[in-house]
Backbone atoms as SQL, in Angstrom:
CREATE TABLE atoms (id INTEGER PRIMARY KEY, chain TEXT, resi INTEGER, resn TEXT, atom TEXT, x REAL, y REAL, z REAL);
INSERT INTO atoms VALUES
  (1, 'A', 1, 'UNK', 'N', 0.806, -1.198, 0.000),
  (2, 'A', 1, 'UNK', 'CA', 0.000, 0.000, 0.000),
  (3, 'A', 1, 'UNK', 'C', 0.851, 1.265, 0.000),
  (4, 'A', 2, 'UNK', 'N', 2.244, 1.085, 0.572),
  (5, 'A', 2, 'UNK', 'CA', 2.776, 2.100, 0.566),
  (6, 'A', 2, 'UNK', 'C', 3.930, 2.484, -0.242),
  (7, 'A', 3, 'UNK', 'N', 4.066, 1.169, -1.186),
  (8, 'A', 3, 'UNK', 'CA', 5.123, 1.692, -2.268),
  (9, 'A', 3, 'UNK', 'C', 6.418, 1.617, -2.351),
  (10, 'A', 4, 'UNK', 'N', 6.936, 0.298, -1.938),
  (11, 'A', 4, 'UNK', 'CA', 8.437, 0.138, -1.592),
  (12, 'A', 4, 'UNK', 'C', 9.110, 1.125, -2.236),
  (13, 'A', 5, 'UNK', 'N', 9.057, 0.369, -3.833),
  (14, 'A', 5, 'UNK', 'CA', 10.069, 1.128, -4.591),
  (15, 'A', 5, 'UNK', 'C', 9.936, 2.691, -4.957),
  (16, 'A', 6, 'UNK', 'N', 8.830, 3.331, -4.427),
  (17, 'A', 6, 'UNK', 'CA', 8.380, 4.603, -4.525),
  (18, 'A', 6, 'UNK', 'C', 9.815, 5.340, -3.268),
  (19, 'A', 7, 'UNK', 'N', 9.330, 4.458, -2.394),
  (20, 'A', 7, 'UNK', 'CA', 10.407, 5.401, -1.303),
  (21, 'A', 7, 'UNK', 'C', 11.508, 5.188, -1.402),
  (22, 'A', 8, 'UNK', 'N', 11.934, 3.816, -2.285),
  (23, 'A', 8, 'UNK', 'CA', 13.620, 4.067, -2.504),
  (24, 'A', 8, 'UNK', 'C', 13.770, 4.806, -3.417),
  (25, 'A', 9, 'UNK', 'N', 13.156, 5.677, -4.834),
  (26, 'A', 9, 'UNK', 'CA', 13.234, 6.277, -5.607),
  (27, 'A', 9, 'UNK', 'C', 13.068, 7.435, -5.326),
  (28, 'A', 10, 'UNK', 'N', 12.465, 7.662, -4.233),
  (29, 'A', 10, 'UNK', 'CA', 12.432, 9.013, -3.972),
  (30, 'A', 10, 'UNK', 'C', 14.140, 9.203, -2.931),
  (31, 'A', 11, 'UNK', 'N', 14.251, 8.541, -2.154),
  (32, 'A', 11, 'UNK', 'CA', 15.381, 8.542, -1.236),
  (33, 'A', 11, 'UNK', 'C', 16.296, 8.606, -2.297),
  (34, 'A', 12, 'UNK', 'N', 16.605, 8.211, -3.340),
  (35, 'A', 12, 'UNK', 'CA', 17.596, 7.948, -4.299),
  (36, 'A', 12, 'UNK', 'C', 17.471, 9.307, -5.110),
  (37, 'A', 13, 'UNK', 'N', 16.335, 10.222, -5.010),
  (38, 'A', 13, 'UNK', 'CA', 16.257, 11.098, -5.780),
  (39, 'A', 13, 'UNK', 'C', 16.659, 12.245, -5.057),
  (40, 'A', 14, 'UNK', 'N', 16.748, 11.852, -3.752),
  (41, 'A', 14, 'UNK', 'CA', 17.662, 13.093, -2.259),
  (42, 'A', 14, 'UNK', 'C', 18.601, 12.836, -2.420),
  (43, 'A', 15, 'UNK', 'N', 19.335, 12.169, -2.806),
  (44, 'A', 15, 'UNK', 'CA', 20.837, 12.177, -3.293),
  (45, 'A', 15, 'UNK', 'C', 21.266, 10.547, -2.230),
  (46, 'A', 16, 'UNK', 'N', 20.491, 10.138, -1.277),
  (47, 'A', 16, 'UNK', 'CA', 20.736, 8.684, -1.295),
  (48, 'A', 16, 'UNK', 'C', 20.641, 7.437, -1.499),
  (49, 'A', 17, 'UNK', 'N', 22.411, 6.644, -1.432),
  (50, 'A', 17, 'UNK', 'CA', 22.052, 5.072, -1.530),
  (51, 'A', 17, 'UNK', 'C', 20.879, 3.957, -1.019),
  (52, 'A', 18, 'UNK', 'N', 20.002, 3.843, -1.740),
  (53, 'A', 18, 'UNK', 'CA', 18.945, 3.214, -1.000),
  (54, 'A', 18, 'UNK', 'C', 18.202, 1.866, -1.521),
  (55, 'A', 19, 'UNK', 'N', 17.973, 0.952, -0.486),
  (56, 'A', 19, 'UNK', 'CA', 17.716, -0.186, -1.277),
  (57, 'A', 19, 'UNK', 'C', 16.916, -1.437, -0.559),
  (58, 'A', 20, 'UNK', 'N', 16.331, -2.078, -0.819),
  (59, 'A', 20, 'UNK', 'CA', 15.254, -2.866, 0.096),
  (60, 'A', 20, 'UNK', 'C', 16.495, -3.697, 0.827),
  (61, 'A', 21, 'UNK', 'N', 16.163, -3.907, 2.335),
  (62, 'A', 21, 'UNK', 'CA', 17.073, -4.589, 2.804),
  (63, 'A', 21, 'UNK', 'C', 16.605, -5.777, 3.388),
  (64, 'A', 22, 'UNK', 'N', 14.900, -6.288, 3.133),
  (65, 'A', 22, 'UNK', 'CA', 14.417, -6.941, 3.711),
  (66, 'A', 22, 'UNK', 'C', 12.887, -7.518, 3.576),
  (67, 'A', 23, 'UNK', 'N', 12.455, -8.408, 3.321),
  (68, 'A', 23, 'UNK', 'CA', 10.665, -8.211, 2.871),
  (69, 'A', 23, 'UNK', 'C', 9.974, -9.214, 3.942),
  (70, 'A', 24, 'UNK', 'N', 9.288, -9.388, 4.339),
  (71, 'A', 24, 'UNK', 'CA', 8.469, -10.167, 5.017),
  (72, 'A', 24, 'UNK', 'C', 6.799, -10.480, 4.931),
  (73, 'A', 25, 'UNK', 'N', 6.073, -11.457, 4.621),
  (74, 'A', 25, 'UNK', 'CA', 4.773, -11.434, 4.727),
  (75, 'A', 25, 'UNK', 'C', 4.157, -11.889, 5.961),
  (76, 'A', 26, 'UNK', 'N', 3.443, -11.143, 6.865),
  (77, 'A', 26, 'UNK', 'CA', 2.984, -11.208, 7.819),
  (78, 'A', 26, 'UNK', 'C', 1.261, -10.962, 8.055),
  (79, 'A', 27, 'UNK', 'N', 0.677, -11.806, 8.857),
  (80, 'A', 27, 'UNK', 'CA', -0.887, -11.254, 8.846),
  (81, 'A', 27, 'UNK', 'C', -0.980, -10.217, 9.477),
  (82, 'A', 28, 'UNK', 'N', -2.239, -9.336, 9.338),
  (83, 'A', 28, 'UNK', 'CA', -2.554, -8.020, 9.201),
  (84, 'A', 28, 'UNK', 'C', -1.967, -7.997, 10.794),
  (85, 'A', 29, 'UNK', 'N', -1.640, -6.510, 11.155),
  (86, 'A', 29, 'UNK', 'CA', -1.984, -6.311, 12.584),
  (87, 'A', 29, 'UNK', 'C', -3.213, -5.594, 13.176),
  (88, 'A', 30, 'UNK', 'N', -3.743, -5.351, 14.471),
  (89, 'A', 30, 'UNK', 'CA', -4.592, -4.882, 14.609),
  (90, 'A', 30, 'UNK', 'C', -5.417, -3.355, 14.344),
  (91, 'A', 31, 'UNK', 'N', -4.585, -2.784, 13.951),
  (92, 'A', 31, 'UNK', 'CA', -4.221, -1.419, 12.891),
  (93, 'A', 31, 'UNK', 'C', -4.897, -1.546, 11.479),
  (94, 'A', 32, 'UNK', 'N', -4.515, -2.085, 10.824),
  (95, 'A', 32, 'UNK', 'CA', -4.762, -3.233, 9.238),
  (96, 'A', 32, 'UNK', 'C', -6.381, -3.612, 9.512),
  (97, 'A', 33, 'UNK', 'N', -6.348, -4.377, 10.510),
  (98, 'A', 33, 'UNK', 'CA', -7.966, -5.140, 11.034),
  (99, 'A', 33, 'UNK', 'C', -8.793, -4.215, 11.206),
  (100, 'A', 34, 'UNK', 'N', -8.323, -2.893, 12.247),
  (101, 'A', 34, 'UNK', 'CA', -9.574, -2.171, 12.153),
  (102, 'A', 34, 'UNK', 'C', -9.826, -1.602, 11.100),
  (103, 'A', 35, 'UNK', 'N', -9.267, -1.271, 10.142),
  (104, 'A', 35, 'UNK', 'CA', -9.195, -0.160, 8.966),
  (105, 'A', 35, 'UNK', 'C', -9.794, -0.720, 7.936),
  (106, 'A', 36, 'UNK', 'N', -9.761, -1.966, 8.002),
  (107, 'A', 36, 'UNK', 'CA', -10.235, -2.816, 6.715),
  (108, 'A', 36, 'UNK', 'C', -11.271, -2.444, 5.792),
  (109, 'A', 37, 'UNK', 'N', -12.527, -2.180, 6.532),
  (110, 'A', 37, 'UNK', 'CA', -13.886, -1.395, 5.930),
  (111, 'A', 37, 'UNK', 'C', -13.626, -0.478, 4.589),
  (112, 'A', 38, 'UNK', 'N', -12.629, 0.546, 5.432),
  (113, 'A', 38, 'UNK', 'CA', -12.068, 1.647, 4.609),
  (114, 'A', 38, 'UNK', 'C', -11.272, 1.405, 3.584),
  (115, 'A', 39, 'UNK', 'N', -10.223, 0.767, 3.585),
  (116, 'A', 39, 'UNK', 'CA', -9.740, 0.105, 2.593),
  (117, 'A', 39, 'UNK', 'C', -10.023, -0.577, 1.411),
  (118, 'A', 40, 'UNK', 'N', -10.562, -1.297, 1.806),
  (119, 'A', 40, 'UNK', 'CA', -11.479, -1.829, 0.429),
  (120, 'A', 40, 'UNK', 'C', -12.520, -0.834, -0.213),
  (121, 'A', 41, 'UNK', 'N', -13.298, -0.117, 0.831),
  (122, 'A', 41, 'UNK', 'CA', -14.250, 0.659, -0.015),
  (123, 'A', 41, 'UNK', 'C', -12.950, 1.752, -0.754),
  (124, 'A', 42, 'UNK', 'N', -11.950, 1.950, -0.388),
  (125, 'A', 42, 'UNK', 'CA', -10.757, 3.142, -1.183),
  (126, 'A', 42, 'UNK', 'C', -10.439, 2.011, -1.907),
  (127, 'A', 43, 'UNK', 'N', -10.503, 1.173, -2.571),
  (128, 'A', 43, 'UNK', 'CA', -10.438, 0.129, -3.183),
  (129, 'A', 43, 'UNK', 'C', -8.205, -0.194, -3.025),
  (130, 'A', 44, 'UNK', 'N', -8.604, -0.226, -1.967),
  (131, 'A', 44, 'UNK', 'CA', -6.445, -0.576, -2.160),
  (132, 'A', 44, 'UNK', 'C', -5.882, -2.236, -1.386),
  (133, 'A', 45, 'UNK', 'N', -7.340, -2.640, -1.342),
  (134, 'A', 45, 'UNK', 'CA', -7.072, -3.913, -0.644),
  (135, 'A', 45, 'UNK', 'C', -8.849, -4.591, -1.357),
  (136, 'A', 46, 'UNK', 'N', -8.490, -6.509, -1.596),
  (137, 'A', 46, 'UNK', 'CA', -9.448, -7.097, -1.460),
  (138, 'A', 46, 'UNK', 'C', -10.362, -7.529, -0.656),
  (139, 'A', 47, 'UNK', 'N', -10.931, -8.336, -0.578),
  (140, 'A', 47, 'UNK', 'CA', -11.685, -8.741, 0.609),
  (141, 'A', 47, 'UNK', 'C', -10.794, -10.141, 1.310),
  (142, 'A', 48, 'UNK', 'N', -10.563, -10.878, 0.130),
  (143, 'A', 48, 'UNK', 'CA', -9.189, -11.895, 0.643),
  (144, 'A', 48, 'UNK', 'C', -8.039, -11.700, 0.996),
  (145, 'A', 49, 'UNK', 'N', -7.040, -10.295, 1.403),
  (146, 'A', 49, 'UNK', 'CA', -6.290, -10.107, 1.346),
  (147, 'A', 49, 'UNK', 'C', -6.708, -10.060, 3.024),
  (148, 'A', 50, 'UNK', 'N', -4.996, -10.535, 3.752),
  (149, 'A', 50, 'UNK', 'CA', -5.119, -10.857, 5.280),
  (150, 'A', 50, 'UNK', 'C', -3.212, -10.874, 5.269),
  (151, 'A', 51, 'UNK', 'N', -3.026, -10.482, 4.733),
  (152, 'A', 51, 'UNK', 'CA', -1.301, -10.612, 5.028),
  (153, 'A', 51, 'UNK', 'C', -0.981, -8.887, 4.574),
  (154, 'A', 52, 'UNK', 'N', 0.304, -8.646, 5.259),
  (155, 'A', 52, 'UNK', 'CA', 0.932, -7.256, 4.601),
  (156, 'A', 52, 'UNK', 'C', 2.261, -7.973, 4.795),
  (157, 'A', 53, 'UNK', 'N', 2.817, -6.954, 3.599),
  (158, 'A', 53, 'UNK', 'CA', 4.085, -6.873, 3.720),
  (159, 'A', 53, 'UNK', 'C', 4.914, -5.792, 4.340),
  (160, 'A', 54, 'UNK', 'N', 5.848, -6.122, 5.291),
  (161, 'A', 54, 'UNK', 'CA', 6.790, -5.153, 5.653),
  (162, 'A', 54, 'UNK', 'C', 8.136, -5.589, 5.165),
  (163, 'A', 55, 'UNK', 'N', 8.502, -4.000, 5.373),
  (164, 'A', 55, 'UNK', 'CA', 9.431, -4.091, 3.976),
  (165, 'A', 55, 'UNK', 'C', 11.251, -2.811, 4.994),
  (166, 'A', 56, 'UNK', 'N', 11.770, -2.982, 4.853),
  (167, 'A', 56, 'UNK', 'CA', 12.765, -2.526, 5.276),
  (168, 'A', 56, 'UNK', 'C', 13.797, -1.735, 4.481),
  (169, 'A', 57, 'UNK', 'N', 13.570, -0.711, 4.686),
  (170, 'A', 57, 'UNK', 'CA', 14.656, -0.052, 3.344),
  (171, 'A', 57, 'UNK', 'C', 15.662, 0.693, 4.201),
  (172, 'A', 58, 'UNK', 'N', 17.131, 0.433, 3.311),
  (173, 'A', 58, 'UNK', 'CA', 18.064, 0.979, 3.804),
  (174, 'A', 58, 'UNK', 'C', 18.729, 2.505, 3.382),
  (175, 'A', 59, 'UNK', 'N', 19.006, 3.271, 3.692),
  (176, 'A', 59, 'UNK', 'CA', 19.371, 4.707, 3.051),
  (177, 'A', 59, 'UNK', 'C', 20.188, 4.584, 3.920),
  (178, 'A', 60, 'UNK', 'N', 21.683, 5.511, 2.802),
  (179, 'A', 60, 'UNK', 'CA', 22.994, 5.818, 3.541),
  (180, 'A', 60, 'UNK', 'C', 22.987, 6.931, 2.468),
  (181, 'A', 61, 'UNK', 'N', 24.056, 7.997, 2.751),
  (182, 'A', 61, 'UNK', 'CA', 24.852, 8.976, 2.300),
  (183, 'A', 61, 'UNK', 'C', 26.338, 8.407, 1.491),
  (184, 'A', 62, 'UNK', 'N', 26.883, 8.207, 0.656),
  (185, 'A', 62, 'UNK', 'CA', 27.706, 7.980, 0.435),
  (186, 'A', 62, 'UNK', 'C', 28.601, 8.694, 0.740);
């Protein structure tokens, strides 16, 4: 939902090295659960969808 490669492209577009350092699929947390309603009606999630991904990005300065 939030665009891995959006934020390393943008970090990369501030002038830093940046790069996924990590992915994981995990079920929703309780954050995710309550919001759900909303989500789908903003259409950015299905009704089967029950996992997110977190995602870890690294930025350095060279």
């Amino acid at each position: 939902m939030c665009g891995a490669q959006r934020t390393v492209d943008l970090l990369t577009a501030s002038g830093l090295v940046a790069k996924v350092g990590a992915r994981a699929s995990v079920p929703w947390g309780p954050v995710l659960r309550s919001r759900r309603a909303w989500l789908e009606q903003q259409g950015l999630i299905s009704e089967a969808e029950d996992l997110e991904v977190l995602v870890i990005i690294r930025a350095q300065n060279l």
